[in-house]
N, C-alpha and C positions, 0 to 999 in steps of 0.2 A: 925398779923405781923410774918413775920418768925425768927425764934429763933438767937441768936449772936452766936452762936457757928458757927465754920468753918467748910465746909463740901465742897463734892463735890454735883454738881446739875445732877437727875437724868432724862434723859431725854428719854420719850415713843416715839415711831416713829412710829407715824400709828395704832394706838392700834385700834382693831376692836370690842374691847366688852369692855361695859362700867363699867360691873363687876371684870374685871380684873385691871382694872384702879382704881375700888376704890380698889382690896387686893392688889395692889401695892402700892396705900398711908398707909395701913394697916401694911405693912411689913416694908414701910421708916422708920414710927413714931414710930415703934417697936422699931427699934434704932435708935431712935433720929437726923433721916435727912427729913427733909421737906420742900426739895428744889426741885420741882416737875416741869419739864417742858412738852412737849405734844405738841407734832408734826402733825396735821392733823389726827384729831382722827376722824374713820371710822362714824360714826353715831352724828355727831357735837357736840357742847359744846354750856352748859352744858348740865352731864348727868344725869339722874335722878338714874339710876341703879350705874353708880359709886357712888353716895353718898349713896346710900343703905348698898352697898356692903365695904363702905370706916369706916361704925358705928363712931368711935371716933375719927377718923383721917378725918374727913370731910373738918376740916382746911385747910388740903393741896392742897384738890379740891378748893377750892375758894380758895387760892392763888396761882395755877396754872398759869404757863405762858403759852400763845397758840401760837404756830409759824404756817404757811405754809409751811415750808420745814426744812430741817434738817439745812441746812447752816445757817439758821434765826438762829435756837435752838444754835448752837454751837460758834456761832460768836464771843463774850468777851470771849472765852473759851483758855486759854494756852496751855490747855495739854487737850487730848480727849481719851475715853477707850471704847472699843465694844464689846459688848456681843455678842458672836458669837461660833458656835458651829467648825467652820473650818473656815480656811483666804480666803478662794476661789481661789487661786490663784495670791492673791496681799501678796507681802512681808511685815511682819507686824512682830515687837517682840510681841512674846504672852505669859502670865502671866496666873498666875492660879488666882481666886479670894482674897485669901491670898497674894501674892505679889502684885498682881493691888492695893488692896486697903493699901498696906504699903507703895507703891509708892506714892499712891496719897496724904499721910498723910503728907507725907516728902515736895512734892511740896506745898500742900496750904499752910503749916506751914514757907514754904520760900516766899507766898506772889503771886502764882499762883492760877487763876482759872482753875477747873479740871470737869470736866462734862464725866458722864457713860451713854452710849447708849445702848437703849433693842430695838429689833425690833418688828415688828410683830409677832400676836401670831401664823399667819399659817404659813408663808414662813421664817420670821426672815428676818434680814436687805440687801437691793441691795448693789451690789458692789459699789454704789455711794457713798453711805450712810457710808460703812465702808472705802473706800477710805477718808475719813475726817478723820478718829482715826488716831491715834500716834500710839495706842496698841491694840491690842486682848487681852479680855478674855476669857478665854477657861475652861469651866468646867468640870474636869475629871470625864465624865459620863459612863455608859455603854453603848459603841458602838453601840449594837444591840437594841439600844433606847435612843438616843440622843438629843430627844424633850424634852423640859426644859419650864416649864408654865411661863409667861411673871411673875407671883408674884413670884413666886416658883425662879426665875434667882434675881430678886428686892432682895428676903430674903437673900439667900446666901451672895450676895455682901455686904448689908448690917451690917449683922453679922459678915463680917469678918474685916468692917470697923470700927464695935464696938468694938470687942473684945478684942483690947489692952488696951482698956480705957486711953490713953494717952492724955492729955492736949497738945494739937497743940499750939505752941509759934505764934503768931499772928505777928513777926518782918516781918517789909518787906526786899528785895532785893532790894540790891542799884543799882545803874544805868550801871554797869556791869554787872547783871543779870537781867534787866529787859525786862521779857520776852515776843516776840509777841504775840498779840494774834490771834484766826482763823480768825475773817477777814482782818488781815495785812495778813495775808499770802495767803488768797483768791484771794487778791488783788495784790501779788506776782505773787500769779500762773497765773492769768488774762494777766498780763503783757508781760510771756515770752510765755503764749501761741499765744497771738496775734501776737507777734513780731516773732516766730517762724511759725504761720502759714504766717505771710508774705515773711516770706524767704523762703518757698517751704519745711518745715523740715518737714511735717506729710505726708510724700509719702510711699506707692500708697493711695489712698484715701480710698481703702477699710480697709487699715488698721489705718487712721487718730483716728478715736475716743478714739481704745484700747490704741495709744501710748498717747492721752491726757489725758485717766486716769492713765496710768501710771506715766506722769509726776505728776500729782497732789498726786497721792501718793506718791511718792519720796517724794514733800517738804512736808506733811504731818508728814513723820518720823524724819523729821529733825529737830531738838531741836534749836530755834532759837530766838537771842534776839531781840529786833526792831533795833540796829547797824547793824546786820546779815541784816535784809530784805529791810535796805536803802540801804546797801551798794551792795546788790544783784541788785534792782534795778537799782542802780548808773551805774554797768559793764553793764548792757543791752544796757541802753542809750548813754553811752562810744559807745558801740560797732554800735549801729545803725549811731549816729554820724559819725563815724569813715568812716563806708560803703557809707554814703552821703555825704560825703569831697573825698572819692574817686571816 
């Protein structure tokens, strides 16, 4: 069973070697997070080299959760963070490992679920992938080597999520903060995309896809509570209403 202490869940995306997978359960249970989730790992589950490679944190591999896609992994998730060496070109506030993980101490101790995203070990995450985060983190490497080993990025964050030792207050947020989570806001974005690809808003059509991931990353960065995303809801349907009485 995974431990009662509050943490955020870290989640693999695509990991292609099963030995990296276990020194990534190696570096969680170093401090003390063994919330291990695993997105479409390259060579199936389970793996025999992760558990090799995982010695006394073997725990975390058998209580691993396996998704098919990244959206699966992040879904109950409020707040999302990506490890990423550059934003690509999507707008994202970006945090060093020390502030992400202060950040994220503050949300679960207010009663939010918080999930860290690593990509693959060759290319590191698609812009789809990091289109879901809220935030980039960004490790201040040496430019002229900025390849970061899928444990090697695990350890870091998790160190820096140990290292205050502070006892997270467990109170929850009341119903003034209580905050959506990714698939309410999935399910936002789903909404005005349809209703705006109904209305002819993703033109020319060779440019339809980039503006739809741009919208999905706009509500991605927006901090939103489920009143935010009925109420968002509510003005689309107003508005189609509206267009259909006229």
């Amino acid at each position: 069973m995974p431990s009662p202490t509050l943490q955020p869940a870290y989640v693999l995306i695509r990991p292609q070697m099963g030995e990296n997978i276990g020194a990534a359960a190696r570096g969680m249970w170093n401090f003390g997070l063994d919330r291990m989730r695993i997105v479409a790992p390259r060579d199936g589950w389970p793996n025999q080299k992760a558990v090799a490679m995982a010695s006394g944190a073997g725990r975390l591999l058998d209580e691993a959760q396996i998704f098919d896609d990244t959206g699966g992994a992040v879904a109950d998730c409020d707040y999302v963070y990506a490890t990423t060496a550059r934003p690509r070109g999507l707008t994202k506030l970006v945090l060093t490992p020390e502030a992400a993980m202060a950040d994220a101490r503050k949300r679960i101790a207010e009663g939010q679920k918080v999930a860290v995203m690593f990509g693959p070990e060759r290319a590191g995450m698609e812009n789809d992938d990091i289109a879901r985060a809220n935030a980039i983190i960004s490790v201040p490497v040496n430019p002229a080597f900025p390849s970061l080993n899928l444990a090697q990025c695990v350890l870091l964050t998790g160190y820096e999520w140990q290292r205050e030792a502070v006892e997270v207050d467990a109170a929850r947020m009341d119903a003034v903060g209580d905050w959506a989570e990714q698939v309410e806001i999935e399910k936002l974005s789903e909404h005005y995309e349809q209703r705006l690809d109904d209305a002819g808003f993703f033109f020319p059509e060779h440019k339809a896809e980039n503006m739809k991931m741009n919208l999905r990353n706009l509500w991605s960065r927006m901090p939103m509570t489920r009143a935010d995303v009925q109420m968002l809801h509510g003005i689309m349907r107003q508005m189609v209403r509206w267009k259909e009485r006229g």
